[in-house]
N, C-alpha and C positions, 0 to 999 in steps of 0.2 A: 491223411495230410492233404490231399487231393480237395477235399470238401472243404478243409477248412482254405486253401487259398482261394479256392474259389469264390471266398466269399466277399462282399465289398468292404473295403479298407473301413468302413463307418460301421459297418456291422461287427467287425472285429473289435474296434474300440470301444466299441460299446458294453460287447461282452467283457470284454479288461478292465471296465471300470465297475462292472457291476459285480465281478470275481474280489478286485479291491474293496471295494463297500461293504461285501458280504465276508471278509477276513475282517476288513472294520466292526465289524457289526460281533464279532465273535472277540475279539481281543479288547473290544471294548464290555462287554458282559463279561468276562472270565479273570483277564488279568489285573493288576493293585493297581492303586494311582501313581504308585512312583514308575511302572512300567508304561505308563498311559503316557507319562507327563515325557519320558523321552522319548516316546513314537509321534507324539504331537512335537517336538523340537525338530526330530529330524525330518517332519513335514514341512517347519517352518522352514529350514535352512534349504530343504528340498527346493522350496519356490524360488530362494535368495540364489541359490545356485546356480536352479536352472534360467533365473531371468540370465545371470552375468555369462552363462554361457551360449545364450543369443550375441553376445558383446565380444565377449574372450575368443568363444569357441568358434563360432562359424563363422565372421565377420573379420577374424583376424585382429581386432585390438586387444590393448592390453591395459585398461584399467583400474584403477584402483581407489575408485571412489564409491562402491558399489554401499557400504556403509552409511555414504551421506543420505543417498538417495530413500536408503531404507529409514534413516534419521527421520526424513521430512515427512515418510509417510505416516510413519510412528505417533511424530508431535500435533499433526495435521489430527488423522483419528482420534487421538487422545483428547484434542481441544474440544470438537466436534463430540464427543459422546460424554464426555465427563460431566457430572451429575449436578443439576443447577446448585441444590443444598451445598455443595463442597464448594464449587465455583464460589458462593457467597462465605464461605468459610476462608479459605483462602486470602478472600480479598483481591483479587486479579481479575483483571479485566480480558480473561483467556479467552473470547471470539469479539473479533469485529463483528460491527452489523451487518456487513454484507454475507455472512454467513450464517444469519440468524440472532445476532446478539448473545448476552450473557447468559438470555433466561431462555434459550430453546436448546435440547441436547436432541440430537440428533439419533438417528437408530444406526448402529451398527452397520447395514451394509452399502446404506450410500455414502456414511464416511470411510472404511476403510477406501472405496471407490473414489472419490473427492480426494484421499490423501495418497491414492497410486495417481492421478490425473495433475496435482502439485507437483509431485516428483517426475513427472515426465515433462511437464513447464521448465520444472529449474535445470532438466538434463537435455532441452530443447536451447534453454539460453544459455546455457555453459557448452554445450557440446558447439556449438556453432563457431565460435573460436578455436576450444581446444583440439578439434578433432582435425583439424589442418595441420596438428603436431603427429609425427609419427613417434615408435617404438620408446625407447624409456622417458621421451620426452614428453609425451603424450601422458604414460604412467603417473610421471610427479605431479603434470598439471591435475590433472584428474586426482592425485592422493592431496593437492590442494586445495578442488572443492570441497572436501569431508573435512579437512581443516577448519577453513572457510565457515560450513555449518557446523560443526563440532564448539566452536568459540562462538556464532548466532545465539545458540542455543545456551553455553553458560553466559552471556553477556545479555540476554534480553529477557530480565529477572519478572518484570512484567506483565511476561508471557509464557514462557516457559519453566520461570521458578529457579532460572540460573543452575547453578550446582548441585542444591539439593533435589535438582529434578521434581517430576510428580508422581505422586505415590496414589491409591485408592483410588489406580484405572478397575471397571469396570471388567468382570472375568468375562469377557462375550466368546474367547477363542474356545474352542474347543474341536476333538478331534475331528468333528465332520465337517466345519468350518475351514479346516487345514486342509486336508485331503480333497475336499471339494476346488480349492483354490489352486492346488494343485497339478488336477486333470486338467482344469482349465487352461492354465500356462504350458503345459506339456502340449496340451491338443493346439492351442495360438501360433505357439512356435512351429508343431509340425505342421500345420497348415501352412504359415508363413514361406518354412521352407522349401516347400513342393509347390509353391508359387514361382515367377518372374522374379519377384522381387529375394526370395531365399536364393536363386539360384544366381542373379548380380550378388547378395552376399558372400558368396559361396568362390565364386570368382575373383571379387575384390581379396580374399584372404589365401587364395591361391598366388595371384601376384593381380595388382591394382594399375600395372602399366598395361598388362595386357586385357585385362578389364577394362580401362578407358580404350584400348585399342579395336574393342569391342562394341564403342558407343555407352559404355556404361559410364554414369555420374559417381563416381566414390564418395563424393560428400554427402549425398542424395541420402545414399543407402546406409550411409554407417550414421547418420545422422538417424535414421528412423531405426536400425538397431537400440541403436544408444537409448532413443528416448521410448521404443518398447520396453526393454531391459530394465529402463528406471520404474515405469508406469507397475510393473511387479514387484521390483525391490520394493516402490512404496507400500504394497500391498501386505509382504513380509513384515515390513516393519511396523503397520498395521497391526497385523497379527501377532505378532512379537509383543507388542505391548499391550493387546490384553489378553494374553498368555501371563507373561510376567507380572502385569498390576503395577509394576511402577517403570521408569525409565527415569535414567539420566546422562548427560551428554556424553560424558567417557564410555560409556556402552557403546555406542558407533563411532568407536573409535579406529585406529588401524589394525586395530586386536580382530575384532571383528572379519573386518576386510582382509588380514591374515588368512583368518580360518575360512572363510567363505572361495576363497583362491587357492587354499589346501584340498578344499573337499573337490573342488572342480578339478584339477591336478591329480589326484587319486581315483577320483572316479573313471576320468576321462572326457577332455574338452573333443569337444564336435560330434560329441553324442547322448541320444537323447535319455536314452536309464542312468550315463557316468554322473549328474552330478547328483539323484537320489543316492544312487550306491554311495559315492562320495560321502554325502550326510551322513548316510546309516552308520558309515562306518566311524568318520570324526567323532560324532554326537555318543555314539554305543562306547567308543574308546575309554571319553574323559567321564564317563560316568563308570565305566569297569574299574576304570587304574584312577581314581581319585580315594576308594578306600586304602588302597593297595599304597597310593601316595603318602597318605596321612599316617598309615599302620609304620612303613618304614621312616618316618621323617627324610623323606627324599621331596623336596619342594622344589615342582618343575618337572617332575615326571613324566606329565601328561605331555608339554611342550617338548621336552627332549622326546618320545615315542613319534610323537607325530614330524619332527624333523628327519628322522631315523626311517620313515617311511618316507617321507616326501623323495628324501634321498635317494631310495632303495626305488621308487617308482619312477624316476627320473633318471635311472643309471639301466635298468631292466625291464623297464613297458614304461616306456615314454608316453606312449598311447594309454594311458590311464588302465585302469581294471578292466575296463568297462569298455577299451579300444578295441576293436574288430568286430565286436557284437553289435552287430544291428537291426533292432527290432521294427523297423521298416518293413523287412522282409517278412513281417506276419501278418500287418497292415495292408501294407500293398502287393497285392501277388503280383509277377511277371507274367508277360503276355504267355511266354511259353508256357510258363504252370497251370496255366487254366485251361487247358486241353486234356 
């Protein structure tokens, strides 16, 4: 135990991602596509999680537009890669020129990038008003940008296809693309936090008077939560849609932002494994108890189980699954442990 704290917090990480890769590397040779397909879900929702618990969880707010932002990164990628053939099939004039025109598609990883960089523009210009609102007020506004985009997006038929959404995205997601995206948001945020800047977040959500009493700015910092937080969702939503192959607006809907605020709740907000655990757990549930749903004709199954738990984690480890366990402590050793 000795040897391993001693080690530098980068060297430890390093080894945990490459322990991760190399369990990637075996569950992707061994196991079906249908096991594949919900270990890549629950990486997706992994990143979705863990941006909004930059947001929820450490910074203290609370809300509930986490879906829009994964929206715009979604539509943004999709535009950006979608294949010039369909583009002209379609009929849509789906990119400005400034982003290349109709007849260039883009590759993969500098649009999902361009479409987390969108979403942290539009959580830069909404957050600047909103975030002057505190507690449920703060909430609705914020569940009224996802509105906001949610109707963008069935209203602007000549760009996004309205209702019937776009179908025949291009499959680029796969599981190393997930998981890849993943350590990185994981590692941003811990880095973040073990910053000045984490630890005014940290402050502000402890209480925000004695934070400013502190010389801290609270608008500063929850502002730059906010719009890291987005710059991920859009990444998710990226990913999400070419996982999926098609999107359409009622997908980031509050359905969504429901589950993504389930899984951080179960996991455990203000820590950094609660909201993969979270996912594992949401994502593995409704894919368990959906035959189990359909077998009994009991519709809504899935939703009653997971209230039933929200419940149960919110009456007996408020502190999520995942509360007290902090893997910091493998990362970074203590002065005294290195003796």
């Amino acid at each position: 135990m000795r040897r391993w704290t001693s080690l530098p917090g980068g060297v430890k990480f390093l080894i945990g991602v490459g322990l991760l890769f190399l369990v990637l590397f075996v569950a992707n040779s061994t196991l079906n596509r249908y096991v594949l397909h919900v270990i890549i879900l629950i990486g997706i929702y992994s990143v979705a999680t863990t941006s909004l618990n930059l947001t929820n969880g450490y910074t203290g707010l609370f809300s509930l537009g986490h879906a829009g932002f994964m929206a715009v990164g979604a539509y943004v990628a999709t535009l950006l890669t979608f294949p010039v053939r369909l583009r002209i099939a379609y009929n849509l004039p789906l990119l400005p020129h400034f982003l290349g025109g109709p007849d260039y598609q883009w590759p993969f990883l500098p649009a999902l990038i361009v479409g987390g960089l969108v979403a942290a523009v539009a959580a830069l210009l909404v957050g600047a008003p909103v975030l002057r609102l505190r507690g449920h007020y703060l909430s609705v506004a914020s569940l009224g940008f996802m509105v906001i985009i949610t109707t963008l997006a069935k209203g602007l038929k000549d760009l996004t296809r309205g209702a019937a959404g776009i179908q025949a995205i291009p499959r680029y997601t796969d599981i190393w693309w997930v998981y890849a995206w993943l350590v990185v948001t994981i590692y941003v945020i811990w880095r973040l936090l073990n910053s000045s800047y984490g630890r005014a977040m940290l402050a502000i959500r402890e209480s925000e008077t004695a934070a400013q009493a502190q010389g801290i700015h609270p608008m500063r910092y929850k502002l730059l939560s906010f719009v890291i937080g987005a710059f991920f969702a859009g990444i998710a939503g990226g990913l999400y849609a070419h996982f999926a192959r098609s999107i359409r607006p009622y997908e980031f809907s509050f359905y969504m932002t429901f589950h993504i605020v389930i899984m951080l709740i179960i996991g455990g907000a203000g820590t950094l494994l609660g909201p993969t655990v979270g996912a594992a757990i949401v994502v593995a549930l409704k894919y368990v108890l959906k035959p189990v749903e359909e077998g009994l004709g009991i519709y809504g199954l899935v939703e009653i189980v997971y209230a039933l738990m929200l419940i149960g984690v919110m009456l007996w480890r408020p502190e999520g699954i995942a509360g007290g366990v902090n893997p910091l402590r493998f990362l970074v050793a203590r002065k005294g442990e290195r003796r």
